[in-house]
C-alpha positions as CSV (number, residue, x, y, z in Angstrom):
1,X,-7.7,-14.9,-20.5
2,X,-6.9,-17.4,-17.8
3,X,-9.7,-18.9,-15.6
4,X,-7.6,-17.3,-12.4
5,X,-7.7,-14.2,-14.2
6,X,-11.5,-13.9,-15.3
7,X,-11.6,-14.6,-11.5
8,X,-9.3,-12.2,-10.3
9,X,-11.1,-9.8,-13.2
10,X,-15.0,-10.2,-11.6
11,X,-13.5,-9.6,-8.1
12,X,-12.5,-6.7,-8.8
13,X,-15.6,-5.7,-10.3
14,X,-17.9,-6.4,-8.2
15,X,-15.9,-5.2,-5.4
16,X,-16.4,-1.4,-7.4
17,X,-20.1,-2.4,-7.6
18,X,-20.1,-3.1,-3.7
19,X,-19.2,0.4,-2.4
20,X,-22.0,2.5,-4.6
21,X,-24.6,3.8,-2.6
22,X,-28.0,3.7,-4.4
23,X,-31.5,4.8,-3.9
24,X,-33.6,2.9,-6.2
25,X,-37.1,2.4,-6.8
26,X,-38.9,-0.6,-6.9
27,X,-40.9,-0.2,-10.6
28,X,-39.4,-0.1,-13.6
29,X,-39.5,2.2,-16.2
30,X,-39.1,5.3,-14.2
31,X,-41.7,7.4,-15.0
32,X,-41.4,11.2,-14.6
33,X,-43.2,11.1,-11.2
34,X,-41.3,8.3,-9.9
35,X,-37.7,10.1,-11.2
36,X,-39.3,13.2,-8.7
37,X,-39.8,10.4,-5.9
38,X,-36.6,9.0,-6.3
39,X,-35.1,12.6,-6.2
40,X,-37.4,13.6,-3.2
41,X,-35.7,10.3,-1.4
42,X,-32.3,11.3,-2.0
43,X,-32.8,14.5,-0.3
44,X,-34.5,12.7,2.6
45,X,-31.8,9.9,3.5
46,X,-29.1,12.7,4.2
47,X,-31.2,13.9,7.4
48,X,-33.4,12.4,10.0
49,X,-36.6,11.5,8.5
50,X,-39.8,13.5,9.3
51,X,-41.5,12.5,12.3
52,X,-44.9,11.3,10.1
53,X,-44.8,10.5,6.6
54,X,-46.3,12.6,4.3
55,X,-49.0,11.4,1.6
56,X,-46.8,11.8,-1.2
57,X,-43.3,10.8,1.2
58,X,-41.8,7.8,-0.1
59,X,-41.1,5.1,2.7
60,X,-37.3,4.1,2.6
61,X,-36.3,0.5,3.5
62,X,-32.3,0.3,3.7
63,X,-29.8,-2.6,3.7
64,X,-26.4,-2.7,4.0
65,X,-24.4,-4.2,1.2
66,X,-23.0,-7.7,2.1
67,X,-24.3,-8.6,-1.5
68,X,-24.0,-7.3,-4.8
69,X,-26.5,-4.4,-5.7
70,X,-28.8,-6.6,-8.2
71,X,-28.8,-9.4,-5.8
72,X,-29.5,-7.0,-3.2
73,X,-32.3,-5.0,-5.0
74,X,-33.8,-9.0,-6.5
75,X,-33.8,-9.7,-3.1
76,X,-35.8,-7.3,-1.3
77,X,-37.9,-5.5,-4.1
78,X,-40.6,-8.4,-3.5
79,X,-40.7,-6.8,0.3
80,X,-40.9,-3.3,-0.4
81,X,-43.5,-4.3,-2.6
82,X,-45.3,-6.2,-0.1
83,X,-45.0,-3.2,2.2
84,X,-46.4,-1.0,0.0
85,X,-50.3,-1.2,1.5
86,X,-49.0,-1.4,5.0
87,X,-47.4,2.0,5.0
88,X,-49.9,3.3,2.3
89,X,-46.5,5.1,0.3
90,X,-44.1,3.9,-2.0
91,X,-41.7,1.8,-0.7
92,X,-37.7,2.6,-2.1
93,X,-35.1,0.2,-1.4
94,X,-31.6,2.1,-0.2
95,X,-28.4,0.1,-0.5
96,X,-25.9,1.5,1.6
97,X,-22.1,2.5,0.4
98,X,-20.9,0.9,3.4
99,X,-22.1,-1.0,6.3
100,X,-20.4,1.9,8.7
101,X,-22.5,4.7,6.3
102,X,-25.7,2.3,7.0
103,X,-25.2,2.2,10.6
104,X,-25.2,5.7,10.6
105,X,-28.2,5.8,8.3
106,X,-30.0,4.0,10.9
107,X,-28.5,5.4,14.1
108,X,-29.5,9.0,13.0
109,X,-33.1,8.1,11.6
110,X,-32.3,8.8,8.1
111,X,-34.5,5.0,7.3
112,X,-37.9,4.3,7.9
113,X,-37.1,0.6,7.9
114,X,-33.7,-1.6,7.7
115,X,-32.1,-4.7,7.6
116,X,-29.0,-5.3,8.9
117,X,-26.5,-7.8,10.1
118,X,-25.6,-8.8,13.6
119,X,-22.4,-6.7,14.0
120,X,-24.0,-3.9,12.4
121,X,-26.8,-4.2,14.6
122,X,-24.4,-4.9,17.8
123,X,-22.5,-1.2,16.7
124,X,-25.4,1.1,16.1
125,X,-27.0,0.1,19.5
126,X,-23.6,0.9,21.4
127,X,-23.2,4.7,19.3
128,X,-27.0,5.4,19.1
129,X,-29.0,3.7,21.5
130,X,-31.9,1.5,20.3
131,X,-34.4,1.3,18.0
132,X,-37.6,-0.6,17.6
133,X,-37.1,-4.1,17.0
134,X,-39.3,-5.7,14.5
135,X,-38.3,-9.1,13.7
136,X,-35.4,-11.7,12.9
137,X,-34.4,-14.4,10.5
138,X,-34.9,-18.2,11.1
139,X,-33.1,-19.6,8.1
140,X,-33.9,-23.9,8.2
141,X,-36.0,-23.4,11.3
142,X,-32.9,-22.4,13.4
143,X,-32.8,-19.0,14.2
144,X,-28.7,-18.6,13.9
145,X,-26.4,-17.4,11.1
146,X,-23.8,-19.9,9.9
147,X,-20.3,-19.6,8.7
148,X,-17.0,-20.7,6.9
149,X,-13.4,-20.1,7.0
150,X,-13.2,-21.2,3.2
151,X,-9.6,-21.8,0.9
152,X,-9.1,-23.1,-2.9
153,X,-9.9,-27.1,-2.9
154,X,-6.2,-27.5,-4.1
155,X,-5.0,-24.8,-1.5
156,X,-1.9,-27.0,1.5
157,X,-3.9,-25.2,4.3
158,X,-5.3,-28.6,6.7
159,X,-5.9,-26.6,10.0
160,X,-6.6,-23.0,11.2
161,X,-3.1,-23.0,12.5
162,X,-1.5,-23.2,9.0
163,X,-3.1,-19.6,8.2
164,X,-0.1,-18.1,10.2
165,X,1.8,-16.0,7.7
166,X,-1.1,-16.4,5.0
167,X,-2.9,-13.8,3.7
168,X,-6.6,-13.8,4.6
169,X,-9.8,-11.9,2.6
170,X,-12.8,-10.3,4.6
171,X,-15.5,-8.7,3.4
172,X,-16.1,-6.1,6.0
173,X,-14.9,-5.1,8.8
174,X,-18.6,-4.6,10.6
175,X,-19.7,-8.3,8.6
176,X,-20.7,-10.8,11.3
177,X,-19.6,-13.8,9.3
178,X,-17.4,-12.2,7.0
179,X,-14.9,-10.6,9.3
180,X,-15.9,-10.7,13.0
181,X,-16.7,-14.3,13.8
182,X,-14.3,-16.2,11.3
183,X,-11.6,-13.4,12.8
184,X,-12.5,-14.6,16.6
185,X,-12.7,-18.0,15.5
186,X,-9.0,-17.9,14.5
187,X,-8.0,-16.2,17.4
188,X,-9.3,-19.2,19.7
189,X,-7.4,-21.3,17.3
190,X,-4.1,-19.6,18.3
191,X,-4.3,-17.3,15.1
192,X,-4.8,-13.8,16.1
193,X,-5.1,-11.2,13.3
194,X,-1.5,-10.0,13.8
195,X,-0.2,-13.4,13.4
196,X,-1.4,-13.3,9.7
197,X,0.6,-12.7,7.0
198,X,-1.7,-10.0,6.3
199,X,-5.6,-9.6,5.9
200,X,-7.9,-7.2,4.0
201,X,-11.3,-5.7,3.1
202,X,-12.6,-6.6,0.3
203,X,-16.2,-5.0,0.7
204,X,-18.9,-8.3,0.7
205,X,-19.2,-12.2,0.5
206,X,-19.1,-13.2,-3.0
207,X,-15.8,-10.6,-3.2
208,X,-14.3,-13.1,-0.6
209,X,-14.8,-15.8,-2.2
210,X,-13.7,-14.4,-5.9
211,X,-10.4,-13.5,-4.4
212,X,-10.1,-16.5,-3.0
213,X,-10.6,-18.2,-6.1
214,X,-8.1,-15.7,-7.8
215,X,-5.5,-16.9,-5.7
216,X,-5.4,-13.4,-4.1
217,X,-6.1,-15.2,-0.9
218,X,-5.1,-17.9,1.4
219,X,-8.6,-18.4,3.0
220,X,-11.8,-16.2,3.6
221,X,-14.5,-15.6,5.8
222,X,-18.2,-15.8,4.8
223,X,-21.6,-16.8,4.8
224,X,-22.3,-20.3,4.3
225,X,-25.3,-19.4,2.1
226,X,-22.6,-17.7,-0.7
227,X,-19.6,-20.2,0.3
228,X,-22.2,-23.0,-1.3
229,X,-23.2,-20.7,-4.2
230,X,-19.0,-20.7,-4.9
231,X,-18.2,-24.2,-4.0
232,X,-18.9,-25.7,-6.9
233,X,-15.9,-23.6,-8.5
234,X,-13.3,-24.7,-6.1
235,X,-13.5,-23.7,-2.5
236,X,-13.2,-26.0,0.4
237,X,-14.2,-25.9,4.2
238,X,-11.4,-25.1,6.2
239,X,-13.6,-24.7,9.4
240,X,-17.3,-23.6,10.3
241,X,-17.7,-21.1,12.5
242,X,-20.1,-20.5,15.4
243,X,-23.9,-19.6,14.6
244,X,-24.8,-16.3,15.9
245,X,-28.2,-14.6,15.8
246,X,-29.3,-14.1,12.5
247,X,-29.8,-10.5,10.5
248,X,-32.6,-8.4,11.8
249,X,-35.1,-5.6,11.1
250,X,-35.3,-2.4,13.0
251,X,-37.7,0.7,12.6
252,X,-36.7,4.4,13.2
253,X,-37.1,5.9,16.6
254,X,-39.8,8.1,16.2
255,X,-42.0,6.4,13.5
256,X,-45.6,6.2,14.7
257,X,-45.8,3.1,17.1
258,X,-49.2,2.3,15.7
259,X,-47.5,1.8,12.0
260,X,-44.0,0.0,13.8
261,X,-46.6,-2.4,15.2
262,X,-48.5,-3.0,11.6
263,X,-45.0,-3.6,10.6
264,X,-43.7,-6.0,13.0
265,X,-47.3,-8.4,12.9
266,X,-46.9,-8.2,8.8
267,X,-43.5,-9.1,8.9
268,X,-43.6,-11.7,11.8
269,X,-46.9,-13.1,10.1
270,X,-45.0,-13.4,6.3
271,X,-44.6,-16.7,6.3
272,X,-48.6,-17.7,6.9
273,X,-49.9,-16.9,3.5
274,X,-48.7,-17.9,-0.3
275,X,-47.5,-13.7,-0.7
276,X,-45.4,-13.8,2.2
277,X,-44.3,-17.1,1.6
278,X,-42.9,-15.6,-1.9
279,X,-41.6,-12.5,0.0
280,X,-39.4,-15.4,2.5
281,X,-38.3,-17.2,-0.6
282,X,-36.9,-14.0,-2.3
283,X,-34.3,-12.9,0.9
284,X,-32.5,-15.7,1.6
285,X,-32.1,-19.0,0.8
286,X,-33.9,-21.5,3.7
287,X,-35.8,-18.6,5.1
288,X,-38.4,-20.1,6.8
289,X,-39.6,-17.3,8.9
290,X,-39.1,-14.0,10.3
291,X,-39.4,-14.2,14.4
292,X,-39.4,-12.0,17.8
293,X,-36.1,-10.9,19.0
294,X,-34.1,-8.3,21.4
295,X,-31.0,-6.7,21.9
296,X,-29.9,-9.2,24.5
297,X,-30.0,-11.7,22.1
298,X,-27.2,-10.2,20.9
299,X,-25.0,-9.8,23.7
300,X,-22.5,-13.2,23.1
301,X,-22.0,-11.4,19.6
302,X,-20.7,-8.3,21.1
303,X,-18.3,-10.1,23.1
304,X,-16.7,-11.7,20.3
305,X,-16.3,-8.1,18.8
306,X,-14.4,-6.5,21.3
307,X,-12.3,-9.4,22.0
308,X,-10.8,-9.4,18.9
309,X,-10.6,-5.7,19.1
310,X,-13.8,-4.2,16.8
311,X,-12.5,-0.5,17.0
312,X,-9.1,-1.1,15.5
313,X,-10.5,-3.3,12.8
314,X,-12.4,-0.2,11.4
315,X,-9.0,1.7,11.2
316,X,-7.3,-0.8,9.1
């Protein structure tokens, strides 16, 4: 087998891995009680959340999946962990099967506690009104998300303008950096979406870059954090894009404001002991700590989405 098609191969399969919903709890083996948790928090996800958590109620914490599930779950089990004495239940991390489905999952209350991305975050506020805010990345002591148009390093594309009549990969069409922002940065360039040869969705980051290894691809759009992990098997920077705010944590409507306040303070106050410190290390790379935020810090993001159109990008 060919290196382009081993490439072409693991896109493909861990775009499959990208769409599965899961519901997974954070200990391993599962025990019989923990296989009735898990089942109990199945159940629980498909309708708005009770207004106070049982003793025996497991605490969901969902994310949306930009990542591949293990990298997600290695990610953010060393949170729900951490969480564990501040809610006083088990903690069960919930990837969602797609980052509309998670939007949902939060806008309706079905989650005690996400994380999600900027355009996600920018969506659910306009459908479903707000939520509690809890805190927000600063990745490198700058509080921004950054991005890359990326092609293969032997690719003829120089310039944004040379993507006319190529075909470009995105992850998702609700991804801040890995549809929306590279998408309105190539419409400033004179490179509106209908100007391409054609685009698609290929479900997260690293599927992006895998198909633009593959040769699938002219160019992608995604994180800078996974363009680096990829680089080193022949991607280039065709262009950065513009830091936006970063990815953020929000609480359900009607969880107990004494408990969305224990939240906030333990997650805003992560990075002051050795525990936390571990907890930063394990979500991102250069997370140095979790800060304030609001919607309005949000609002130049939102501009950017309807400008190059949000709503149609879903129906694509």
């Amino acid at each position: 087998m060919s290196a382009t098609d081993r490439r072409r191969d693991e896109f493909a399969t861990t775009r499959r891995w990208g769409t599965l919903a899961v519901i997974h709890d954070i200990d391993r083996p599962c025990s019989p009680v923990r296989r009735r948790i898990l089942a109990a928090a199945a159940g629980l996800v498909l309708a708005p959340r009770a207004r106070v958590l049982g003793a025996s109620q497991p605490f969901v914490l969902g994310v949306h999946p930009f990542l591949t599930r293990a990298d997600l779950l290695g990610r953010f089990r060393p949170l729900a962990l951490h969480l564990q004495g501040v809610v006083g239940a088990p903690v069960l991390v919930r990837i969602g099967g797609s980052y509309a489905e998670h939007e949902r999952a939060i806008g309706t209350d079905a989650l005690d506690l996400a994380f999600l991305g900027p355009v996600s975050y920018v969506r659910m506020l306009e459908q479903f009104g707000p939520k509690p805010f809890l805190a927000r990345f600063e990745v490198d002591h700058q509080p921004y998300l950054h991005g890359v148009i990326a092609v293969r390093r032997d690719s003829n594309v120089r310039a944004l303008a040379d993507l006319r009549g190529r075909r470009v990969a995105f992850g998702d069409p609700d991804s801040t950096m890995g549809c929306v922002v590279p998408a309105w940065t190539m419409t400033q360039a004179g490179v509106p979406l209908h100007a391409l040869g054609g685009y698609r969705f290929v479900g997260s980051h690293p599927n992006v870059a895998l198909g633009v290894l593959a040769g699938d691809f002219d160019a992608g759009g995604l994180k800078r954090e996974v363009y680096d992990e990829f680089a080193p098997r022949g991607l280039r920077i065709l262009a950065e894009t513009p830091p936006t705010p970063d990815h953020l944590f929000v609480a359900r409507a009607d969880l107990p404001a004494p408990l969305v306040e224990s939240l906030r303070a333990t997650l805003l106050s992560l990075h002051q002991s050795d525990a936390g410190s571990r907890v930063l290390a394990a979500l991102t790379p250069g997370l140095t700590r979790l800060i304030p935020g609001s919607a309005s810090d949000y609002e130049g993001l939102k501009s950017m989405l309807h400008a190059i159109g949000g709503e149609e990008l879903r129906g694509q």
